[in-house]
N, CA, C and O atoms as a DFTB+ gen file, in Angstrom:
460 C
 N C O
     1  1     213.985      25.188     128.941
     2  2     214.167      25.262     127.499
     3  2     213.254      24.252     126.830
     4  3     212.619      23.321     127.327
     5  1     213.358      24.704     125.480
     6  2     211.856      23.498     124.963
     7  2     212.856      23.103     123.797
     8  3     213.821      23.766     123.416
     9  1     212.352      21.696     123.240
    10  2     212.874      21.333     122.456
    11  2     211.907      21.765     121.113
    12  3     211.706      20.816     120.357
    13  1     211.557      22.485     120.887
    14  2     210.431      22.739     119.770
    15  2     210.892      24.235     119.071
    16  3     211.072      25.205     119.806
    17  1     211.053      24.329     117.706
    18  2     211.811      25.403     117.066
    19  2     210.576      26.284     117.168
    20  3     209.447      25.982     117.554
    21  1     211.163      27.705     116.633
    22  2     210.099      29.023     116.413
    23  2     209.385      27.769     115.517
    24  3     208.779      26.922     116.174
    25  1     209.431      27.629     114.151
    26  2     208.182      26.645     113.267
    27  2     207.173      26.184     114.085
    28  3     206.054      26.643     114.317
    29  1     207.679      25.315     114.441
    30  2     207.063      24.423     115.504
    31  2     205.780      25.032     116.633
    32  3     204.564      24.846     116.671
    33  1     206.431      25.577     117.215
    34  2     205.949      27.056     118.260
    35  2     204.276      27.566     117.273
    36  3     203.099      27.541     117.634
    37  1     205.000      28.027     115.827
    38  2     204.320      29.117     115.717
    39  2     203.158      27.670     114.970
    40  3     201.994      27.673     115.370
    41  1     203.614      26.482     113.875
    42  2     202.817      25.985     113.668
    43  2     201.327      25.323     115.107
    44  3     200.120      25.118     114.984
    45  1     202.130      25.223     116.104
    46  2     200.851      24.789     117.303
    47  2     200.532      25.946     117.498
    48  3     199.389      25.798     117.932
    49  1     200.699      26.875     117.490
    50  2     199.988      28.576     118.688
    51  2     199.528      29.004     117.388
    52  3     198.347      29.344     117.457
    53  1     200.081      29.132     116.070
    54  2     198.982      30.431     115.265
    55  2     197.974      30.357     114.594
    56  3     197.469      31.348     114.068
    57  1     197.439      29.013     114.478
    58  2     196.361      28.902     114.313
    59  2     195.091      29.058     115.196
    60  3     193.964      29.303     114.767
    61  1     195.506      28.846     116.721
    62  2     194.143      28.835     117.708
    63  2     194.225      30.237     117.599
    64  3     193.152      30.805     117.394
    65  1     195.663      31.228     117.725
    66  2     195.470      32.606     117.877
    67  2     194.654      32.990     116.820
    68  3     193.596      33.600     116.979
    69  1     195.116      32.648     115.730
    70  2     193.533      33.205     114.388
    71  2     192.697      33.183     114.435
    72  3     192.044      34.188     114.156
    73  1     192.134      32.075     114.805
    74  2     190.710      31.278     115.081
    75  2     189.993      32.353     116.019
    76  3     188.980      33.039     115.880
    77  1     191.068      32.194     117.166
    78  2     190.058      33.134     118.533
    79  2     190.013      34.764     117.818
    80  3     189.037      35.506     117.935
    81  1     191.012      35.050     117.226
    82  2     190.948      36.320     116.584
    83  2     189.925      36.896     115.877
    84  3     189.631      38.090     115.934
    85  1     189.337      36.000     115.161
    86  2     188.283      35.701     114.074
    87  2     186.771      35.881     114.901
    88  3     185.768      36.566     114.698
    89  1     187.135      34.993     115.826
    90  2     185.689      34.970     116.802
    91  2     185.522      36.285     117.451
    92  3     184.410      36.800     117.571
    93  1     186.384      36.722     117.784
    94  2     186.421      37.911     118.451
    95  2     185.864      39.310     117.736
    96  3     185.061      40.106     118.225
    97  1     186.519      39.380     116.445
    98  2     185.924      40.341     115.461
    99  2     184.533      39.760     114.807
   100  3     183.927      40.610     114.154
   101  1     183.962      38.556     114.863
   102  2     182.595      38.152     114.508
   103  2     181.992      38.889     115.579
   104  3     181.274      39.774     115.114
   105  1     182.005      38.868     117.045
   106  2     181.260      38.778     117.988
   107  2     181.441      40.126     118.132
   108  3     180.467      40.552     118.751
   109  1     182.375      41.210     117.809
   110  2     182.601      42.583     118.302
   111  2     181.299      43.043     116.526
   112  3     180.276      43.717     116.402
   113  1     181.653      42.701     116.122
   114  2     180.797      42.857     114.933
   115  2     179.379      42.352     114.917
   116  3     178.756      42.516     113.867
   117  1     178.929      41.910     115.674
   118  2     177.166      40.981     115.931
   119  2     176.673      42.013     117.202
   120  3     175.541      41.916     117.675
   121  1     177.670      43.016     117.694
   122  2     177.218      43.228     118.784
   123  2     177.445      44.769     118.676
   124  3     177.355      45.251     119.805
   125  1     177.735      45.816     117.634
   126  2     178.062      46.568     117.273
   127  2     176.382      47.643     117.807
   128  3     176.477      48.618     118.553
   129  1     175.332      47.268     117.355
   130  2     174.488      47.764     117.953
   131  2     174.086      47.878     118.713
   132  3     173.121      48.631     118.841
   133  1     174.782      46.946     119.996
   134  2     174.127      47.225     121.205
   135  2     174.925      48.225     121.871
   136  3     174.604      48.338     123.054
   137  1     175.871      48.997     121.498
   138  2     177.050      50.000     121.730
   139  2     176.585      51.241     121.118
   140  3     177.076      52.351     121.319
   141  1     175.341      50.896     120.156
   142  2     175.268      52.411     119.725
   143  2     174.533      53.232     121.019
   144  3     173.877      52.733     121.933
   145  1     174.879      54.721     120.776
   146  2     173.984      55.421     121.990
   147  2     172.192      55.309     121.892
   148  3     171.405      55.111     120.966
   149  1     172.057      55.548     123.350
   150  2     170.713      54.606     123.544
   151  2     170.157      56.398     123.014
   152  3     170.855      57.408     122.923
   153  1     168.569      56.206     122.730
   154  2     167.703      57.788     122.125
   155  2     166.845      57.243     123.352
   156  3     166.473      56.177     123.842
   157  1     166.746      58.776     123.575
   158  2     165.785      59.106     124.881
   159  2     164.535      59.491     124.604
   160  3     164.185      60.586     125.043
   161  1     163.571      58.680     123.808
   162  2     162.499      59.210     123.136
   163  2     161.072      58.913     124.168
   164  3     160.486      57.830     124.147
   165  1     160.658      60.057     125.037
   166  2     159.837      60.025     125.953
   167  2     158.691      59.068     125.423
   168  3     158.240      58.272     126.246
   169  1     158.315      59.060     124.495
   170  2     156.983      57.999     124.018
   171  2     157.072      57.248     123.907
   172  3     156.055      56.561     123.816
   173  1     158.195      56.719     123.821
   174  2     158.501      55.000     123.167
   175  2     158.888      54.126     124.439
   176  3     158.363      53.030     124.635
   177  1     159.843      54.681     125.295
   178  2     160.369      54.361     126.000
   179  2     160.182      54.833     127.437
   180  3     160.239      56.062     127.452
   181  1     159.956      54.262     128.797
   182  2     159.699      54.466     129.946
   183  2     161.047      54.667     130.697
   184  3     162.100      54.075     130.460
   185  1     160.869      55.395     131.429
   186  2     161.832      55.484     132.799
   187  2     163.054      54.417     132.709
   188  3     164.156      54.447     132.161
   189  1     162.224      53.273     133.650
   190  2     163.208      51.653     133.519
   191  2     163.627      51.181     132.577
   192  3     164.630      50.471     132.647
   193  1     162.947      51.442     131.303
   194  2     163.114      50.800     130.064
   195  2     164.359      51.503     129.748
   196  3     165.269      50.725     129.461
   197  1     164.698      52.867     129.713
   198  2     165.936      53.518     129.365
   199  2     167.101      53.291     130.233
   200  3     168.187      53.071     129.697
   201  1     167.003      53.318     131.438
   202  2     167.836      52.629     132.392
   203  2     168.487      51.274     132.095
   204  3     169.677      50.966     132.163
   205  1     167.335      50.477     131.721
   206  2     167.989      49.573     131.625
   207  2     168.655      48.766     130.258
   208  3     169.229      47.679     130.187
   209  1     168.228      50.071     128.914
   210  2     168.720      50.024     127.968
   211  2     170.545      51.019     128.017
   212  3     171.406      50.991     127.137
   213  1     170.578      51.631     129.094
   214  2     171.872      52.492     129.478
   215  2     172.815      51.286     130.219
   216  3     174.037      51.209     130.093
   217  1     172.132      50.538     130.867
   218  2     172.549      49.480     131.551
   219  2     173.587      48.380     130.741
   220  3     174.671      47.877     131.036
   221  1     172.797      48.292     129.723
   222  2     173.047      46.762     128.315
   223  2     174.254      47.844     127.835
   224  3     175.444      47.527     127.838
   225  1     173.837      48.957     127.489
   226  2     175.088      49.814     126.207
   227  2     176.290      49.913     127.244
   228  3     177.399      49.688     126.760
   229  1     176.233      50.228     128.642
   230  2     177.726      49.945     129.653
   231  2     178.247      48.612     129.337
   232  3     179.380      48.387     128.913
   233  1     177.116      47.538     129.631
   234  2     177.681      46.173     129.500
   235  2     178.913      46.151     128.366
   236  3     180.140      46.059     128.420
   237  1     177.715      46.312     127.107
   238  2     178.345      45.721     126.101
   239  2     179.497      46.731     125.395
   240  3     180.330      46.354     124.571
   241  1     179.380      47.781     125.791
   242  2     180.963      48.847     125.677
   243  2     182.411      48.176     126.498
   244  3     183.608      48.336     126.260
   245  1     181.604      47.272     127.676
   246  2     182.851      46.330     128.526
   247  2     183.075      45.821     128.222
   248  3     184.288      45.689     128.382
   249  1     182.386      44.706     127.317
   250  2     182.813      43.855     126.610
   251  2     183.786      43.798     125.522
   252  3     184.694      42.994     125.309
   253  1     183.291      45.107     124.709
   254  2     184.033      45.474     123.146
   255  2     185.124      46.045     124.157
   256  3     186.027      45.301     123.776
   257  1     185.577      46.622     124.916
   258  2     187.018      46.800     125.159
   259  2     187.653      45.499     125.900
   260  3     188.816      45.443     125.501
   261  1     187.401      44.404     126.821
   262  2     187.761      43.224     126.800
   263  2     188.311      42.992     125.206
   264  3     189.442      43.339     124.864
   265  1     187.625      42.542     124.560
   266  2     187.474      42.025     123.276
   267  2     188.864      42.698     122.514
   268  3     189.643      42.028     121.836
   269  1     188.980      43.954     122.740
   270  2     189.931      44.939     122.025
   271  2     191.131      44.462     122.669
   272  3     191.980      44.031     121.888
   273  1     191.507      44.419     124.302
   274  2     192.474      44.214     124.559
   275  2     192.524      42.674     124.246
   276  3     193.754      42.620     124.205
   277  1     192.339      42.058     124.125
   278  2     192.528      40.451     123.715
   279  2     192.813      40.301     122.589
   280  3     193.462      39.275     122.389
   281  1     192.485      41.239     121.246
   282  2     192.984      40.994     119.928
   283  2     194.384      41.568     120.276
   284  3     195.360      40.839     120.104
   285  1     194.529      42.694     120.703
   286  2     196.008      43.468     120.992
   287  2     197.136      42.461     121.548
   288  3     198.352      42.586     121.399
   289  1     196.450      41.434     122.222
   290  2     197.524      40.787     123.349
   291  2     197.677      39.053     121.894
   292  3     198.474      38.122     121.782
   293  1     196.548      39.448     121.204
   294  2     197.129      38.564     120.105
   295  2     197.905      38.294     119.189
   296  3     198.494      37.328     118.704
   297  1     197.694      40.107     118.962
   298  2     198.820      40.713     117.849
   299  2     199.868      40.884     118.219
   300  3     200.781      40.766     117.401
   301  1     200.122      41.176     119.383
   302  2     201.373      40.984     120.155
   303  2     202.060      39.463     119.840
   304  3     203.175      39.174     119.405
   305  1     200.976      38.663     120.224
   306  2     201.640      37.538     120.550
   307  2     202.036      36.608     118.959
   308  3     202.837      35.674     118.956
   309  1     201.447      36.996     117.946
   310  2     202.307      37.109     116.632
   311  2     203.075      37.589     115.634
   312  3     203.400      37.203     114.511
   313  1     203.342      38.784     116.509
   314  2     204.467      39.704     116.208
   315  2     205.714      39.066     116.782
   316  3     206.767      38.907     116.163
   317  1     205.389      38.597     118.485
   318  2     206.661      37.640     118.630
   319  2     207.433      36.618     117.870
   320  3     208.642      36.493     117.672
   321  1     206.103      35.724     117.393
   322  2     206.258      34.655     116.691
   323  2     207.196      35.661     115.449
   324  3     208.400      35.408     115.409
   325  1     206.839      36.411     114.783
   326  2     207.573      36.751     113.447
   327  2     208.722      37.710     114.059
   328  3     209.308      38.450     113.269
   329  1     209.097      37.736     115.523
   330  2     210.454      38.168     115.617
   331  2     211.551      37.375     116.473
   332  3     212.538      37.679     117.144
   333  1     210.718      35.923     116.021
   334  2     211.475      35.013     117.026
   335  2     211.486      34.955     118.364
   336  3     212.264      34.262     119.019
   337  1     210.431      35.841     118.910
   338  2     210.937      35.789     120.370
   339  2     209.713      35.541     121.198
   340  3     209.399      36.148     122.222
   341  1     208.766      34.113     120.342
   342  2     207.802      33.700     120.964
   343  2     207.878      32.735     122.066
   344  3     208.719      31.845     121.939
   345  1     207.161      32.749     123.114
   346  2     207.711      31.155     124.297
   347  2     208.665      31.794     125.559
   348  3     208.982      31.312     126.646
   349  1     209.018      33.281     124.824
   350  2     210.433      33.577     125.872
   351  2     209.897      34.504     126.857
   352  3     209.112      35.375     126.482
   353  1     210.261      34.402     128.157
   354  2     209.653      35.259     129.285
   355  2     210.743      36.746     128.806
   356  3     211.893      36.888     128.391
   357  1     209.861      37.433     129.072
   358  2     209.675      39.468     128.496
   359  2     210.833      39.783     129.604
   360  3     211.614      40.730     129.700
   361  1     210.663      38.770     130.298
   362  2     211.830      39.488     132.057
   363  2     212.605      38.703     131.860
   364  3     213.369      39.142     131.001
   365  1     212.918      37.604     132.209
   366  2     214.321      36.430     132.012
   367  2     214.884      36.335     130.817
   368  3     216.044      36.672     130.579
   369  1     213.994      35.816     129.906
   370  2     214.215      35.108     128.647
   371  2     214.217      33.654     128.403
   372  3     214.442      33.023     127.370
   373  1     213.982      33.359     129.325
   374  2     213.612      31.923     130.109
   375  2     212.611      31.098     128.884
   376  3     212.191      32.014     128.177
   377  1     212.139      29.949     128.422
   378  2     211.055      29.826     127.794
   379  2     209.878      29.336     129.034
   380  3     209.828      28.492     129.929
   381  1     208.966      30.456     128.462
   382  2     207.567      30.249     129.209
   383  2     206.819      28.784     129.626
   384  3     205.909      28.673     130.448
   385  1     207.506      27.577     128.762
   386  2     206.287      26.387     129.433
   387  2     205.218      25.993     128.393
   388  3     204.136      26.580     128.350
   389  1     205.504      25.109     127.659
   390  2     204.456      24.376     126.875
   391  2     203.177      24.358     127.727
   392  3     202.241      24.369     126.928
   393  1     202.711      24.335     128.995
   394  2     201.964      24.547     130.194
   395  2     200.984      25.595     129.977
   396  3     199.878      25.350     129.494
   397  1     201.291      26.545     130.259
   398  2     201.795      28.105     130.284
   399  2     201.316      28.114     129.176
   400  3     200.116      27.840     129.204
   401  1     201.802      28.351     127.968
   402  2     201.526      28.793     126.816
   403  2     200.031      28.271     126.288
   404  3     199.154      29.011     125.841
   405  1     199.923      26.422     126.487
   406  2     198.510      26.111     126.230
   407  2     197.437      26.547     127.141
   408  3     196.293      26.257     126.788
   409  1     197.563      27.073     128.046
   410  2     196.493      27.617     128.784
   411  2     195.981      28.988     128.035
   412  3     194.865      29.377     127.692
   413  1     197.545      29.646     127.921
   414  2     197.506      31.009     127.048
   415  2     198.348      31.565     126.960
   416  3     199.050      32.121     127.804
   417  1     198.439      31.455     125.290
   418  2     199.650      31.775     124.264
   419  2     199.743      33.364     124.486
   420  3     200.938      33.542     124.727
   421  1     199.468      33.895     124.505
   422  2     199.506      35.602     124.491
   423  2     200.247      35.627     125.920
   424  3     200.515      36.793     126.210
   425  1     200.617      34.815     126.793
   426  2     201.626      35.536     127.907
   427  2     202.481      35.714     127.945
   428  3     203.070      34.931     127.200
   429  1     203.331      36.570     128.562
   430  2     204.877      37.038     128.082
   431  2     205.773      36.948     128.888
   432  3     206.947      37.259     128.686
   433  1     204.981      36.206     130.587
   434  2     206.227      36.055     131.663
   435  2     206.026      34.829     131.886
   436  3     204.916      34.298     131.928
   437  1     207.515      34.070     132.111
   438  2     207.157      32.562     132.946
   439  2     206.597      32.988     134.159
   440  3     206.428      34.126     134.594
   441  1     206.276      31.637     134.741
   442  2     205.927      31.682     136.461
   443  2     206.959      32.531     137.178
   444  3     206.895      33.723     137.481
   445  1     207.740      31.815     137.343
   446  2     208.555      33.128     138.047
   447  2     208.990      34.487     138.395
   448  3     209.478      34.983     139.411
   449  1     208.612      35.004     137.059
   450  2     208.455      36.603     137.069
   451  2     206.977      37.094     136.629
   452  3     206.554      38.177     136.224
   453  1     206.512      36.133     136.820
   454  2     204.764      36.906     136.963
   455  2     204.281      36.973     138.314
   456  3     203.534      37.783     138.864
   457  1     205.020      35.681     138.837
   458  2     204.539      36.000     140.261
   459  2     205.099      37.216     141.420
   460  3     204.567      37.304     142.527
């Protein structure tokens, strides 16, 4: 158990969650073109050169869904906060660990039932 109220909780965790939130939609947004589909324009572009422009648009499509599930697991994790049921393991109900949580606030099981 923690001695620290939801306030408390949400004043230390919802600000880094914004912050990283913020970065996340800057960087999904700076990188929006490298996701567009690559043009196969025989003159401009060689063999390798398209390959390895097919190569970058896989990358960075991996990335923007990383990126996607990490805002999701954010919004999650301040939806808890606004239903009170931030800190608490999803399986016990246990509180997760000031530990735990500063490594990363978006998790939803203590040690014990994650492992």
């Amino acid at each position: 158990m923690t001695d620290l109220t939801d306030k408390e909780l949400r004043a230390r965790y919802a600000p880094r969650l914004g912050a990283e939130a913020d970065a996340l939609r800057i960087a999904s947004e700076g990188s929006s073109e490298t996701r567009k589909p690559v043009e196969l324009d025989q003159q401009m572009v060689g063999r390798l050169s398209r390959m390895d422009a097919l190569q970058g648009q896989a990358l960075a499509r991996g990335l923007e869904a990383r990126r996607a599930g990490r805002l999701r697991a954010i919004d999650a994790a301040l939806m808890r906060m606004d239903a009170g049921e931030f800190g608490y393991c999803g399986d016990c109900g246990e509180f997760i660990g000031l530990g735990r949580l500063d490594a990363d606030p978006c998790v939803v099981r203590c040690v014990s039932c994650a492992g």
